[in-house]
C-alpha positions as a Python dict, from the first residue, in 0.01 Angstrom:
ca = {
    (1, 'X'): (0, 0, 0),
    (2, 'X'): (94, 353, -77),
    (3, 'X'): (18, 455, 256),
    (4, 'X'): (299, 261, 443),
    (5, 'X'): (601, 315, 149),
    (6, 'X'): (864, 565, 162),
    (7, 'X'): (635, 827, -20),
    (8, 'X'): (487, 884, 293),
    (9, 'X'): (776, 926, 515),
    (10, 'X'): (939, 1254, 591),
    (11, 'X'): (1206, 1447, 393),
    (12, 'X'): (1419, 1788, 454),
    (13, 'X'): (1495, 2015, 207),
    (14, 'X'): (1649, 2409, 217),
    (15, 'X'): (1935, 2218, 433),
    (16, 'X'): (1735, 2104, 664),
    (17, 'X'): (1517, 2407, 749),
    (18, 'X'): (1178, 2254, 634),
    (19, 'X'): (1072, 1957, 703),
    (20, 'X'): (840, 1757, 467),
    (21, 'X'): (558, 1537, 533),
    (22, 'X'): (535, 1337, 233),
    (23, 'X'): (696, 1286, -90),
    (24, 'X'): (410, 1412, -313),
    (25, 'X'): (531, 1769, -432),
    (26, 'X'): (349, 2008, -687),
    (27, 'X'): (485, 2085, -981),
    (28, 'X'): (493, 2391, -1196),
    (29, 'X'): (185, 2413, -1419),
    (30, 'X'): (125, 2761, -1619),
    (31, 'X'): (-281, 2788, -1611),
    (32, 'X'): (-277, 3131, -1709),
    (33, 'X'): (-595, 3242, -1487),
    (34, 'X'): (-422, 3570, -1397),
    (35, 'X'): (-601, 3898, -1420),
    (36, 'X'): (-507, 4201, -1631),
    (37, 'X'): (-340, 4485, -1443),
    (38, 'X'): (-537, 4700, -1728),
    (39, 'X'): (-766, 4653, -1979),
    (40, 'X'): (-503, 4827, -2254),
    (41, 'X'): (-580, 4928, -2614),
    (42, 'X'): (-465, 4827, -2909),
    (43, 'X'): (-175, 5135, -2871),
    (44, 'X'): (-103, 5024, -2553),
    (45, 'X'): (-175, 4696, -2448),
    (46, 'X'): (-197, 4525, -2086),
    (47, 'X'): (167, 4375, -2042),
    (48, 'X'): (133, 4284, -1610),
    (49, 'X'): (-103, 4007, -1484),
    (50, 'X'): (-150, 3963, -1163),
    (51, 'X'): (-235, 3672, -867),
    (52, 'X'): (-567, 3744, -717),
    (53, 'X'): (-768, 3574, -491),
    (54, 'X'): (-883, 3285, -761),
    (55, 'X'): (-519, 3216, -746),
    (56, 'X'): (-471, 3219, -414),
    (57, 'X'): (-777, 2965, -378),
    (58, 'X'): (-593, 2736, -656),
    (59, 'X'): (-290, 2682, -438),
    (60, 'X'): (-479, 2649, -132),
    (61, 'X'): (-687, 2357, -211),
    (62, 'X'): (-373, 2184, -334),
    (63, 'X'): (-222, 2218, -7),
    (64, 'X'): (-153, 1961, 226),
    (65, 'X'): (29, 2000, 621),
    (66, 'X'): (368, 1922, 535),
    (67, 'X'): (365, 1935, 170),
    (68, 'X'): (511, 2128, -134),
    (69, 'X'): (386, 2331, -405),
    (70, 'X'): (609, 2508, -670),
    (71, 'X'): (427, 2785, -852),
    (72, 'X'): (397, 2812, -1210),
    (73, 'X'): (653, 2977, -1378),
    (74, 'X'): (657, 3345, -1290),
    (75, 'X'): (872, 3597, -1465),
    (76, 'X'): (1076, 3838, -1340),
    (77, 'X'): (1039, 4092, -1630),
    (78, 'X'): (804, 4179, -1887),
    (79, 'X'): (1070, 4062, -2203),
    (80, 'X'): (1078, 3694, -1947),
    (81, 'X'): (713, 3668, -2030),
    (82, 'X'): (608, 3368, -2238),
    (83, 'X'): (261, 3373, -2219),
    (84, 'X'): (-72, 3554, -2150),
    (85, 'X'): (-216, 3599, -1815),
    (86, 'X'): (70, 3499, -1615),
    (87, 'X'): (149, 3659, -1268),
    (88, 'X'): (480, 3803, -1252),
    (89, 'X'): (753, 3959, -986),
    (90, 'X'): (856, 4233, -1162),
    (91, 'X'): (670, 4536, -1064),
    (92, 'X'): (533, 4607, -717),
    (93, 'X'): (154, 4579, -818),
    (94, 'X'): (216, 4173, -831),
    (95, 'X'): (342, 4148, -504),
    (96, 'X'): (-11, 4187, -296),
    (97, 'X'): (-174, 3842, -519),
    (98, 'X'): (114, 3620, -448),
    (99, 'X'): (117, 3707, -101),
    (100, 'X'): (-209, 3583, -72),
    (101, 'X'): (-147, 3289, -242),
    (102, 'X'): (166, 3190, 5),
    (103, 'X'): (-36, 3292, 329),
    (104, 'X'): (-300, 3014, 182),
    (105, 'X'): (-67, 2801, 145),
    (106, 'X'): (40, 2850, 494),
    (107, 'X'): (-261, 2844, 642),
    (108, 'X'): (-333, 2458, 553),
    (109, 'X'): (56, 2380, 717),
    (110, 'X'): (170, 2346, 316),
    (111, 'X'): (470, 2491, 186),
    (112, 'X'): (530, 2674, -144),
    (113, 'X'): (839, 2754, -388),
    (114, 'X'): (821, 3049, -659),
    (115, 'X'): (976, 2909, -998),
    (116, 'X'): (1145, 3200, -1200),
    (117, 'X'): (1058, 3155, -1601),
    (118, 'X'): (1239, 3355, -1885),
    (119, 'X'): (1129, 3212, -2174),
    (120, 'X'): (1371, 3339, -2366),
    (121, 'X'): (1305, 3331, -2771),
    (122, 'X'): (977, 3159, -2708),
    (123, 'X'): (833, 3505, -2661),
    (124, 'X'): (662, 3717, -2927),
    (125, 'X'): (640, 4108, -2899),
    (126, 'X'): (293, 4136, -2962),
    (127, 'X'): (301, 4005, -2587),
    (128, 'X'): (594, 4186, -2433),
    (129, 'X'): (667, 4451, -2638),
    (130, 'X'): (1007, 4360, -2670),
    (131, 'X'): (1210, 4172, -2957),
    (132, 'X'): (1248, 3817, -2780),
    (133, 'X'): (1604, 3715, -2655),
    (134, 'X'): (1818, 3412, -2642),
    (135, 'X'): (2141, 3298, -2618),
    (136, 'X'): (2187, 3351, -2971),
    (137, 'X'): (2018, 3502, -3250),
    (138, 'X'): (1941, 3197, -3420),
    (139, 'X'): (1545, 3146, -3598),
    (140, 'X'): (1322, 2903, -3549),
    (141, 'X'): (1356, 2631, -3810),
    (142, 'X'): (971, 2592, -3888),
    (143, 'X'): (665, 2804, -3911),
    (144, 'X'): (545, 2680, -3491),
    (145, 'X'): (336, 2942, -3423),
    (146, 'X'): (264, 3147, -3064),
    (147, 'X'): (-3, 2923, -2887),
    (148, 'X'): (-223, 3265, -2794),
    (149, 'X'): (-355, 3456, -2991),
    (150, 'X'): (-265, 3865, -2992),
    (151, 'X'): (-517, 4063, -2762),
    (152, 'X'): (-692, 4276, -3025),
    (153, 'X'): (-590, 4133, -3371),
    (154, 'X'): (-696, 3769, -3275),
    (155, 'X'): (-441, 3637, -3482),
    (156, 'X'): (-168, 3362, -3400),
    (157, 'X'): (240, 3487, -3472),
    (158, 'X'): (476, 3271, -3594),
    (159, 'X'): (799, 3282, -3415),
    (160, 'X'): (1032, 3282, -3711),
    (161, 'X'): (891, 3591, -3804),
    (162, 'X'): (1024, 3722, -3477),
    (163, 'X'): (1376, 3623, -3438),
    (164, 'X'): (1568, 3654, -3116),
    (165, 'X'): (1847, 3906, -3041),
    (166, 'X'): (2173, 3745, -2851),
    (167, 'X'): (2210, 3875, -2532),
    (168, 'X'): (2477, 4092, -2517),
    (169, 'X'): (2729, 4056, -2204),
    (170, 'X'): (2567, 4396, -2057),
    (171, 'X'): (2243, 4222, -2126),
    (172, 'X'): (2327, 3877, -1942),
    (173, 'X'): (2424, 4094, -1609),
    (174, 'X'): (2120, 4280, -1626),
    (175, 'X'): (1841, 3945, -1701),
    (176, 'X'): (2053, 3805, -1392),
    (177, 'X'): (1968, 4146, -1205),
    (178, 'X'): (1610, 4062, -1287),
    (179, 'X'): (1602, 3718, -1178),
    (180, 'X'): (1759, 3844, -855),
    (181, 'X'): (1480, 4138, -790),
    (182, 'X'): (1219, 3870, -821),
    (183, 'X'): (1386, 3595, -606),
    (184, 'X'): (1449, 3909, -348),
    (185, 'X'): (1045, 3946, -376),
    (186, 'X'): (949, 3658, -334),
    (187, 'X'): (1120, 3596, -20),
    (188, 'X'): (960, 3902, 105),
    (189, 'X'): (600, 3804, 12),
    (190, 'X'): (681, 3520, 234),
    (191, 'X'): (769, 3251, -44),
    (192, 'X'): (927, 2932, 120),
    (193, 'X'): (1222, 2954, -144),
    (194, 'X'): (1240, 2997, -510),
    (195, 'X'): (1283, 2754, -783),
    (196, 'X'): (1529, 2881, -1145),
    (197, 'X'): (1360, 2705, -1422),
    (198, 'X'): (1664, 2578, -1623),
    (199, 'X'): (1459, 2323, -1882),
    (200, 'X'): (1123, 2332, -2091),
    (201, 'X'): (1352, 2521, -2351),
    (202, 'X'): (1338, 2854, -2186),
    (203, 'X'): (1599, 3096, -2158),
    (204, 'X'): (1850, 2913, -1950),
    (205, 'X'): (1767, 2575, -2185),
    (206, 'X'): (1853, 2760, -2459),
    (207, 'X'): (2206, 2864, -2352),
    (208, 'X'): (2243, 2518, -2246),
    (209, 'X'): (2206, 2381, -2644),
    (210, 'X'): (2429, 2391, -2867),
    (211, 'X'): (2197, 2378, -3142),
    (212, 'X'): (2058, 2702, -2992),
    (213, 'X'): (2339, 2864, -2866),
    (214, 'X'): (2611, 2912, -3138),
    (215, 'X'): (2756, 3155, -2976),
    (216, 'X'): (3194, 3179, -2965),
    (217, 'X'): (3265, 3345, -2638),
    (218, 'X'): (3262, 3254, -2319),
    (219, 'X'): (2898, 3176, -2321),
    (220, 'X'): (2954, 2898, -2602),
    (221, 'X'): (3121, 2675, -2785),
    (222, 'X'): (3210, 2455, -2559),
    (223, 'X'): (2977, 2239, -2285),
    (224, 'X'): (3154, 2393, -2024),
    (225, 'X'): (3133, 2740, -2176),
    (226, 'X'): (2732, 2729, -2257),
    (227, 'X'): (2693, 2640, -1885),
    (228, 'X'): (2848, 2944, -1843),
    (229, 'X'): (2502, 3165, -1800),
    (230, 'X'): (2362, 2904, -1558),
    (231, 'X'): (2625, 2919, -1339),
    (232, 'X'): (2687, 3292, -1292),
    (233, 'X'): (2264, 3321, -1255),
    (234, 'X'): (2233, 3026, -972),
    (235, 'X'): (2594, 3190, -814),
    (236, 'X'): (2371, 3577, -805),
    (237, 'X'): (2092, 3396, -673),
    (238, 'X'): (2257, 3154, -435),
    (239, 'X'): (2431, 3530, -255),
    (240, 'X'): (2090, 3710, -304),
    (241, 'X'): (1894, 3502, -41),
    (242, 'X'): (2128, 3211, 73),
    (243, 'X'): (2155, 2873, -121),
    (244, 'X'): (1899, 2676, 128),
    (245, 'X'): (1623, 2887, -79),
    (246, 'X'): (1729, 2831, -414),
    (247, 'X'): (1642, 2462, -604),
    (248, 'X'): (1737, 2432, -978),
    (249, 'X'): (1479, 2275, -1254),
    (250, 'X'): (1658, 2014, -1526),
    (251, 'X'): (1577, 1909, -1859),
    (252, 'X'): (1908, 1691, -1980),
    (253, 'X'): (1652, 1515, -2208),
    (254, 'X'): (1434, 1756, -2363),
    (255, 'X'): (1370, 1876, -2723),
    (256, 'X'): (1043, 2121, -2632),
    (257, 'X'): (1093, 2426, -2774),
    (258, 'X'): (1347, 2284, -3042),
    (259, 'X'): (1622, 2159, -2830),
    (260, 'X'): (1811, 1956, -2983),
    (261, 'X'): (2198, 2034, -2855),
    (262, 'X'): (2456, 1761, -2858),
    (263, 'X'): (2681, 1687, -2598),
    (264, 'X'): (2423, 1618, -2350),
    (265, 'X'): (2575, 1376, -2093),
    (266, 'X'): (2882, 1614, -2151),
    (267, 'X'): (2689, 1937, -2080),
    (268, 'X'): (2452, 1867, -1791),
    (269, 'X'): (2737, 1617, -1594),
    (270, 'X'): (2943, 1936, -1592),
    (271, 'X'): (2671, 2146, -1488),
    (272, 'X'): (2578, 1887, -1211),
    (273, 'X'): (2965, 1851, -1114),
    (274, 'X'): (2992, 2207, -1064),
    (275, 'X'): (2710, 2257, -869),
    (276, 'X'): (2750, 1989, -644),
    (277, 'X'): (3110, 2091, -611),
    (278, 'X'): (2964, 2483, -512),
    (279, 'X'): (2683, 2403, -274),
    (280, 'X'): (2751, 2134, -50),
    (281, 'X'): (2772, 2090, 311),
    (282, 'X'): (2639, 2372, 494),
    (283, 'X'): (2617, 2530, 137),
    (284, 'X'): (2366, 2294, 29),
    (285, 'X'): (2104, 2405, -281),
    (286, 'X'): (1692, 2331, -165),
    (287, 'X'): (1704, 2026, -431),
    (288, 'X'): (1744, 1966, -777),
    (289, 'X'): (1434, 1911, -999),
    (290, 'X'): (1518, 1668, -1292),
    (291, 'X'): (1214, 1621, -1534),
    (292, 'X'): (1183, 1259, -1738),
    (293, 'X'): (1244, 1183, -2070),
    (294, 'X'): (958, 1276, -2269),
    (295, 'X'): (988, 1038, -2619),
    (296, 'X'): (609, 1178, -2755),
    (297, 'X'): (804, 1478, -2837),
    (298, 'X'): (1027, 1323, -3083),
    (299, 'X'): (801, 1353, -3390),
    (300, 'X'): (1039, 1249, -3637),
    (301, 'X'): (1300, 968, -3734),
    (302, 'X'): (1565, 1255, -3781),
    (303, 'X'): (1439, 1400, -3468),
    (304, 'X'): (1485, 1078, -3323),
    (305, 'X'): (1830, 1007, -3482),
    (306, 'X'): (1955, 1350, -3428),
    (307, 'X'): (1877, 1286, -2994),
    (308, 'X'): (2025, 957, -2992),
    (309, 'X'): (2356, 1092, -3138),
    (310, 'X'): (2320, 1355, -2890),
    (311, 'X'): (2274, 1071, -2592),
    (312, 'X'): (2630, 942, -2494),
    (313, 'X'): (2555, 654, -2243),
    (314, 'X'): (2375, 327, -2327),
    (315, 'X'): (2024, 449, -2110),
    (316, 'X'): (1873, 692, -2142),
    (317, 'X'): (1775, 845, -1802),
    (318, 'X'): (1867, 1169, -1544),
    (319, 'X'): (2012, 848, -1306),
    (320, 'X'): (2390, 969, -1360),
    (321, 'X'): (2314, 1331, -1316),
    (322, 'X'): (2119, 1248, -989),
    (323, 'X'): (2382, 1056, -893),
    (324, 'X'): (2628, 1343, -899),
    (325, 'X'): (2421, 1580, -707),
    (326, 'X'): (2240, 1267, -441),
    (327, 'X'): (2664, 1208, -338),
    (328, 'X'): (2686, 1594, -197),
    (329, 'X'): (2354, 1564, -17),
    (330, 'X'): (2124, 1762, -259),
    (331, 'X'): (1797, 1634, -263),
    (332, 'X'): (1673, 1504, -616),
    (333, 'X'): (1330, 1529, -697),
    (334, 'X'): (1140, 1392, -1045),
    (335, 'X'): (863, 1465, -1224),
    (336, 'X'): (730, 1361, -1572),
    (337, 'X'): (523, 1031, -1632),
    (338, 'X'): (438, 963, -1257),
    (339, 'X'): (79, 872, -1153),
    (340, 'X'): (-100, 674, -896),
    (341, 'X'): (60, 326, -942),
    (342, 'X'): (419, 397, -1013),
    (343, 'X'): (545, 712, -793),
    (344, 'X'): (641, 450, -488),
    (345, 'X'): (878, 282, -716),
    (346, 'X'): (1048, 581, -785),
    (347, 'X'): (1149, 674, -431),
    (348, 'X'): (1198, 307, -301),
    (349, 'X'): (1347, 125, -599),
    (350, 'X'): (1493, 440, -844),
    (351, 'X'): (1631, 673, -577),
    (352, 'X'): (1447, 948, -626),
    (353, 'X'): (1350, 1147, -298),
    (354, 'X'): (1034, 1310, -393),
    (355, 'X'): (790, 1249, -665),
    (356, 'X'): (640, 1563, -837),
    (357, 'X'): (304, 1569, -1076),
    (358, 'X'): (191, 1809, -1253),
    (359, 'X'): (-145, 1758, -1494),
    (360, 'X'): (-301, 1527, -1182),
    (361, 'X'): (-259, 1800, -938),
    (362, 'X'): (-482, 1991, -1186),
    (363, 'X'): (-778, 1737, -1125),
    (364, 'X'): (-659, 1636, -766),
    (365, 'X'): (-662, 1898, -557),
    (366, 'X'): (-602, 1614, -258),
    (367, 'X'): (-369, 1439, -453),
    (368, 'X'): (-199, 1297, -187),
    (369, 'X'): (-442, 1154, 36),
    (370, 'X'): (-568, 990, -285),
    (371, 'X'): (-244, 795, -328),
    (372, 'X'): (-239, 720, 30),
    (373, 'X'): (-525, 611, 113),
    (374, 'X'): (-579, 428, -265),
    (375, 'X'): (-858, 662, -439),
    (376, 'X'): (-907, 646, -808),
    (377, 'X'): (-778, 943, -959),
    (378, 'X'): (-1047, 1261, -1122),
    (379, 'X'): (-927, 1313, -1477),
    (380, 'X'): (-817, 1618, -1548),
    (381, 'X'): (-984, 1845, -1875),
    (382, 'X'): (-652, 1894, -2096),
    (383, 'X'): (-875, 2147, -2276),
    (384, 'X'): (-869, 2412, -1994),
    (385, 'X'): (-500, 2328, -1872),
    (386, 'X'): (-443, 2689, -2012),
    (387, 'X'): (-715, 2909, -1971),
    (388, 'X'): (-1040, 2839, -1966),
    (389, 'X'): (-1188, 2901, -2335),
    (390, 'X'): (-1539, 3004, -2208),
    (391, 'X'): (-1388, 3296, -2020),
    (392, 'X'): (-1488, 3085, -1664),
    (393, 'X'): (-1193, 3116, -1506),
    (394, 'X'): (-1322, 2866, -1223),
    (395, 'X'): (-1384, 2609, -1520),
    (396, 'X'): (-1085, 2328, -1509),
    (397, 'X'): (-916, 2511, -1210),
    (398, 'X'): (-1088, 2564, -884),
    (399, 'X'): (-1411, 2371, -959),
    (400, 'X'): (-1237, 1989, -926),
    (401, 'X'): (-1378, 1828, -599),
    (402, 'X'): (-1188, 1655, -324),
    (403, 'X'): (-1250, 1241, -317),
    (404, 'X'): (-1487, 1348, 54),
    (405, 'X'): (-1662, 1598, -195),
    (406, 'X'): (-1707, 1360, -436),
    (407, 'X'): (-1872, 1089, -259),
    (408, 'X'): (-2055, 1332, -52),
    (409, 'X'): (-2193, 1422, -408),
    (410, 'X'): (-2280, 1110, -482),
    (411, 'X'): (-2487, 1023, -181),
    (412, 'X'): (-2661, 1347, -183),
    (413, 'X'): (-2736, 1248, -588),
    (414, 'X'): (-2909, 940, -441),
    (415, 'X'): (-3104, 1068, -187),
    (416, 'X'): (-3293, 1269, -471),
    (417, 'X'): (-3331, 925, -689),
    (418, 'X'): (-3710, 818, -632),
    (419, 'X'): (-3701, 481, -420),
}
């Protein structure tokens, strides 16, 4: 039974400053149910979205005494922003919504991480108002459009039509100065620690590939040189507000967003080696967040060919890189292609010290007494992961019922049913 396995035993994290109830963390989901800061015009549209009470109700139900959350992705300027609707850190307006949401949180004995998003050149300025950024200026290689589309035009952009500036070395300290102002915010709002997303081909991702990043300074050419950027950003944030409240988000095996780098066991074991060789000891990092494999997103046979040839080891799996971290004492955490039946064999027979979901938190708000105490699972609506289209924002985010609500449903369904 789920109920007596390691999933349910106690963990710390932040070097032993919290302590964890269970195993069963949160992961970072955008839902994009912010509000606007402004309605805007068509000269000057709305560019801030901010956490409001809806929010704040989102991340409470999926609290649990002793458990973690990590938000979605929240950037920490208005060129980080990928997408629509999304509750930032960058300007002081933002603050008030996601201090809700963390005193929610707190209120039900949970605890909650920020995760910092720059998305990089998956941006469009019809969004930011900015050209989109990357590691290097290099197009998209087919017509993928913008999943949104623009506020008043209603039309979808194509991001080769908006190709990405490299960041200039003026440009790199000042993104890192962002990502610090928003990890220094958080903290103050009362955040529990802040998570860097460094996979899901954002900004960080894209530095890290060399397909991406062609770049022939110190910020590429070489695996050690495209870690470069990650490095310097976790070192800023690490002496901004102490190591303990900083975790790190993986992606060794990804191709969203058109990752397809080579050198991969090269790239990410030096990334690993270094930061395991930084924060150790009483220098510890939170944890590091590793995310699966995800083989649905090779849709090709060159695809496919051009990843293997990128893939130096005989499996293909984040075991090596957890290894590297798991020797110095940072906790490893996994998420990607978990559910109800296999997330105890990941912490008793894979190693893994914390299971995170992600789409059955959307439709699980008591996810975890579910998988303790052996509930079926609610399905969650895939059409309203994003948004809700019928302009409910309730619909597909703070409607799902706990299992007690469900069968309390059910027998007050009954009752009405002529005998």
């Amino acid at each position: 039974m789920a109920s007596t396995s390691k999933l349910f035993t106690p963990i710390t994290i932040a070097n032993g400053r919290i302590h964890l109830q269970h195993r069963i963390i949160m992961g970072p989901m955008t839902r994009n149910r912010g509000m606007p800061f402004s309605e805007g015009t068509p000269e000057a549209p709305n560019r801030i979205w901010l956490a409001d009470d809806l929010v704040a109700l989102y991340y409470s139900q999926r609290a649990s005494p002793g458990g973690l959350l990590i938000t979605e992705g929240i950037p920490p300027s208005i060129e980080a922003s990928g997408m629509p609707n999304v509750p930032g850190l960058f300007d002081e307006s933002q603050l008030p919504g996601w201090r809700k949401a963390v005193e929610a949180v707190h209120a039900k004995g949970g605890f909650i991480y920020a995760q910092i998003w720059h998305a990089g050149r998956a941006t469009v300025p019809q969004f930011t108002g900015t050209v989109p950024v990357s590691a290097a200026a290099t197009r998209w290689d087919t017509d993928e459009k913008f999943p949104f589309r623009t506020p008043f035009t209603k039309k979808k952009v194509a991001y080769q039509d908006h190709p990405p500036v490299e960041l200039s070395k003026e440009q790199i300290g000042k993104t890192i100065e962002d990502f610090v102002k928003a990890a220094r915010r958080a903290m103050e709002v009362g955040f529990d620690g802040v998570e860097i997303n460094g996979g899901n081909g954002n900004l960080l991702d894209q530095f890290l590939h060399s397909n991406i990043n062609d770049r022939t300074d110190e910020y590429g050419g070489t695996p050690e040189k495209r870690c470069r950027f990650v490095l310097e950003l976790t070192a800023a944030l690490a002496n901004a507000i102490g190591p303990a409240n900083l975790a790190i988000r993986m992606e060794p095996t990804g191709l969203y967003q058109h990752t397809r780098g080579t050198k991969r066991v090269e790239t990410w074991s030096y990334l690993c080696q270094q930061l395991a060789h930084t924060y150790q000891g009483d220098n510890k990092l939170s944890y590091a967040h590793f995310i699966e494999p995800r083989f649905d997103r090779i849709d090709s046979e060159a695809e496919k060919e051009g990843f293997y040839k990128s893939w130096s080891l005989p499996e293909v799996s984040n075991e090596l890189f957890r290894q590297i971290l798991s020797e110095k004492g940072i906790p490893c955490i996994s998420c990607g292609g978990w559910d109800d039946k296999n997330a105890v064999e990941a912490v008793e027979r894979k190693g893994w010290d914390a299971v995170v979901f992600a789409k059955w938190f959307t439709s699980n708000p008591d996810l975890s007494e579910r998988i303790r105490n052996g509930h079926p699972l609610a399905t969650p609506d895939r059409s309203r992961f994003y948004g809700s289209w019928d302009g409910i924002r309730e619909n597909g985010y703070t409607n799902y019922p706990t299992y007690d609500e469900e069968v309390k449903a059910e027998v007050e369904k009954e009752k009405k049913l002529p005998s």
